[in-house]
N, C-alpha and C positions, 0 to 999 in steps of 0.2 A: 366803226373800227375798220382799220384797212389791212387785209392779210400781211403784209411785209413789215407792221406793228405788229405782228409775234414774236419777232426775230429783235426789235429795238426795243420791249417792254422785256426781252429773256434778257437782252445785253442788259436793264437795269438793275434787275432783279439778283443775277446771277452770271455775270459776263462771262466766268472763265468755265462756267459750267458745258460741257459739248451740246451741243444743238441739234447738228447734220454730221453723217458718216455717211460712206460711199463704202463698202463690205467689200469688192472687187480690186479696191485700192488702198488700203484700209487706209486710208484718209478720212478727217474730220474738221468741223470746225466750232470754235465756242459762240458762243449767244454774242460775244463781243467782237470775233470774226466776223461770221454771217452778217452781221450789220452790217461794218463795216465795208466789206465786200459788195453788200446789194446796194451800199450806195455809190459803188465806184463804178458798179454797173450800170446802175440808173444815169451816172453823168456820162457816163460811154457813148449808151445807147440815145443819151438827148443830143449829144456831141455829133450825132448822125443821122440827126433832123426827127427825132421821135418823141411823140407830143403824146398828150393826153385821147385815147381813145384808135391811138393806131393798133396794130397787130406786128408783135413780132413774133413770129415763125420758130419754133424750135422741132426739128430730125435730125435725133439721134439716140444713141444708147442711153440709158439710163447711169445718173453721175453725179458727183459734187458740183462741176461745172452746169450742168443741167439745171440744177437746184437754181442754183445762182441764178442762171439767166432767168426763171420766173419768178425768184423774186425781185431780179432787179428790172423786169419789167413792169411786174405790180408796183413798185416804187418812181418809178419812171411817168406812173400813171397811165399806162401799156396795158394792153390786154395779151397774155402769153398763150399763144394759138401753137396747139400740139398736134404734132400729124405724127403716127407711128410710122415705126420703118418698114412695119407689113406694108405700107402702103406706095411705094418706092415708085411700080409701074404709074402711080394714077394723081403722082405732084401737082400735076397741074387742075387736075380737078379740085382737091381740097385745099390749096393755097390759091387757085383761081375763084375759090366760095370764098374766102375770108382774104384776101388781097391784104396780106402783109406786107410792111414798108420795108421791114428785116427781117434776115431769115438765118437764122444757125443751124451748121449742121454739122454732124461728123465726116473725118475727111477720107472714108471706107466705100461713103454713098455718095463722094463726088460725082461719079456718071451719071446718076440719076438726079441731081442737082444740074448739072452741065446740059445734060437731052431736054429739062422742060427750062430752064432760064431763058429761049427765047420766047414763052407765049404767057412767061409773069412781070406783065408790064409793073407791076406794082413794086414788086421788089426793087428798093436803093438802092440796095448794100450786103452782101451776103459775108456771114464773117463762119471762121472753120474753126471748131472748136481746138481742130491738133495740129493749128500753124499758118500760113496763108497759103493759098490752093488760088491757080487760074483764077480772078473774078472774084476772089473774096480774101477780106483782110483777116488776121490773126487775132483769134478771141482775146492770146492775151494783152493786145492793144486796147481791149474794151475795158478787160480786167482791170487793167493797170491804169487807166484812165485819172488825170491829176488834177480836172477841174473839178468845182464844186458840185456835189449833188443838186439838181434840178428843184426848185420849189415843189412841194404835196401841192397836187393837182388833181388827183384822183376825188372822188364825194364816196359815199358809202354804197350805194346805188348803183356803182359804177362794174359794168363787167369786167372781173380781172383773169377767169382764166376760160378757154374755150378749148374743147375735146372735141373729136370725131367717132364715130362710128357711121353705119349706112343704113338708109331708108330700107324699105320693104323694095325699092324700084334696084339698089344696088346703090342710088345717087350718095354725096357725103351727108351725114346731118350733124350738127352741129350744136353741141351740148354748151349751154354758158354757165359761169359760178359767178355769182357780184359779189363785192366784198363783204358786206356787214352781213347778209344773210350766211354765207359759207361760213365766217367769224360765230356768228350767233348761233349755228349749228353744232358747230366743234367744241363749243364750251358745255351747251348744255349735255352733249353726248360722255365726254370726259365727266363731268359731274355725274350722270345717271348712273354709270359704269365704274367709278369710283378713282378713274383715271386721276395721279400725280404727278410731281413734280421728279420722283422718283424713280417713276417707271424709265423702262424704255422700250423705243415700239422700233419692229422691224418689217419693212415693207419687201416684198419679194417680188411683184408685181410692176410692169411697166410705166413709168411716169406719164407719159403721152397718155393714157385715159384718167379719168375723171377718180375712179376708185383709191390710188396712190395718193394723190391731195385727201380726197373726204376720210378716207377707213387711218391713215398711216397719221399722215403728216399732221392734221392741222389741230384734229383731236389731241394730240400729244406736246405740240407747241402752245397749244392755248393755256397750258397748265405748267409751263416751261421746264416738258422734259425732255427726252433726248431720241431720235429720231433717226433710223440708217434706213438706207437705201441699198436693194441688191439688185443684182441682174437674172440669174439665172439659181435657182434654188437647189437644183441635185449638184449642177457643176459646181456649186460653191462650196459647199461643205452643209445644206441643211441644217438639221439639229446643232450640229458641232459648231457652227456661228451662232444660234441661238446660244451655246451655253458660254460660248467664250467671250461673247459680247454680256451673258447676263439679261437679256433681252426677257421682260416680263409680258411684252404685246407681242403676237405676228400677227399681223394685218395681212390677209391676206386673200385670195381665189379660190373658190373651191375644187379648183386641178390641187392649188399650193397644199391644202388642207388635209384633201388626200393623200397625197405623197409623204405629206409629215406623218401623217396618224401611222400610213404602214411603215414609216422608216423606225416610228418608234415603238413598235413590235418588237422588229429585229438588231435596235441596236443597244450594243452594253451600255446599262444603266438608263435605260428608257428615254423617256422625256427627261430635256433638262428641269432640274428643280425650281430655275427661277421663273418661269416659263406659267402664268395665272391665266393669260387671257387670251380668249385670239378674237381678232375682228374680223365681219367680211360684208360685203354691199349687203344689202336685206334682197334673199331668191338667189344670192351667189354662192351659195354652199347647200346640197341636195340634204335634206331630212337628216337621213342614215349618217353622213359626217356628221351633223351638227347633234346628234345621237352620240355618237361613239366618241367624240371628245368630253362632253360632258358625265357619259355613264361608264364609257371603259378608260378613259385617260383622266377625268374627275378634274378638265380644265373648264372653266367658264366661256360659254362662244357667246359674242355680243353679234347683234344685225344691227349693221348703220343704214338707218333709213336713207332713202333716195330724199340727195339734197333738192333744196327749191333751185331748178334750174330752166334757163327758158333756152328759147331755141333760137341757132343763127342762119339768117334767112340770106338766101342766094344773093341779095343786094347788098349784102354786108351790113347788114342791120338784123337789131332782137325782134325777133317777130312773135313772140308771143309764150305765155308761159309752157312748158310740158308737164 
């Protein structure tokens, strides 16, 4: 199975059920959106010469558009290569590691797009999420895009999303997910955990790592529920998006985990009621949290084991599993 078949197996099942939220913009889209969309991506992105096994680039905020761009690279047969915006001074090292053909970004981090685009020979095409900027075209030319979706190219095998983090040297290292294994992960984690079609999970946590896909997204589209995305957890409203969304997952860090547990100390009428499970990497939430939500707040905290992922080696190639 290929990750961007969550999103066309929820459009079968459930089209107009919501899929992806953006909590910042309170924007969403149904099973029969998202489809739709990742394949108008996918033909975008082939429209600008991107084939099976390239890297397209995504810097920027966490987003609906965001969404879209991986999974309309995964559909594209793309591997969607995430650099965080912490990482602004050092562009050219980790898009010079993984030499993406395309590169999206937000148009806040132009300058730092603008200072390394002479020394990323690899970059085609750069396109700006919020409009065309110097040197890059308008995301929503890609959005909008009106040929047909590209033939499934992808195999199951096949690397579809890549994260960074940094060696012990400081260098970037390079985390891979392949599709059937991350698929095959998220199912049986949703089954142990009792995860439905019901629920809905709320991610707090930055898309550009690896956490946001395995603990949020993929566990809760496998069972075609419904899925938001936030950016910043106190500025948003915390608790009070969880109750107003109904949100029965947070997925979340164990910075996020703490913040909730004290917010809900002090705030009127505690935890929201619909509010059963929280997720977080397996070692991403210290003891004492994973204590006090299950004995003083009586929520269930699930550990998502570290997916099978292997590593991407300075040539641009899977060098070997981690």
């Amino acid at each position: 199975m290929l990750l961007h078949h969550l999103l066309t197996q929820g459009a079968a099942r459930t089209p107009d059920k919501t899929a992806l939220g953006w909590v910042k913009r309170d924007r969403s889209l149904s099973y029969a959106e998202a489809a739709e969309a990742t394949d108008r991506v996918a033909a975008g992105l082939a429209a600008l010469g991107v084939e099976r096994g390239d890297r397209v680039g995504v810097f920027a905020h966490s987003g609906l558009d965001y969404l879209l761009a991986m999974f309309g690279a995964w559909r594209a047969g793309a591997v969607a290569t995430l650099v965080d915006l912490s990482r602004a001074e050092a562009l050219d090292r980790y898009f010079g590691d993984c030499l993406p053909k395309v590169v999206i970004y937000t148009h806040d981090y132009f300058d730092a797009i603008d200072r390394h685009r002479g020394v990323l020979d690899s970059v085609e095409t750069y396109v700006c999420f919020d409009g065309a900027q110097p040197g890059a075209m308008d995301w929503a030319d890609v959005l909008g895009c009106t040929q047909d979706p590209p033939a499934e190219v992808a195999a199951e095998g096949d690397i579809a999303h890549l994260s960074y983090t940094t060696d012990e040297t400081g260098r970037p290292a390079g985390l891979c997910l392949s599709h059937e294994p991350a698929c095959g992960a998220a199912g049986a984690l949703a089954e142990r955990l009792g995860i439905g079609a019901g629920d809905v999970s709320l991610g707090p946590t930055p898309l550009s790592g690896s956490d946001q896909v395995v603990v949020n997204l993929l566990p809760a589209l496998s069972v075609g529920a419904t899925c938001w995305v936030m950016n910043n957890w106190e500025a948003e409203g915390g608790l009070d998006v969880v109750d107003r969304l109904g949100a029965t997952i947070l997925a979340a860090d164990g910075a996020v985990l703490t913040a909730a547990r004290a917010e809900a100390a002090s705030r009127p009428g505690g935890l929201p009621t619909s509010l059963r499970l929280v997720l977080a990497g397996k070692g991403a939430a210290p003891a004492e949290v994973k204590r006090a939500w299950q004995d003083d707040l009586g929520v269930v905290m699930g550990e998502v084991p570290a997916p099978e992922v292997s590593s991407w080696g300075s040539s641009g190639t899977v060098s070997g599993s981690a």
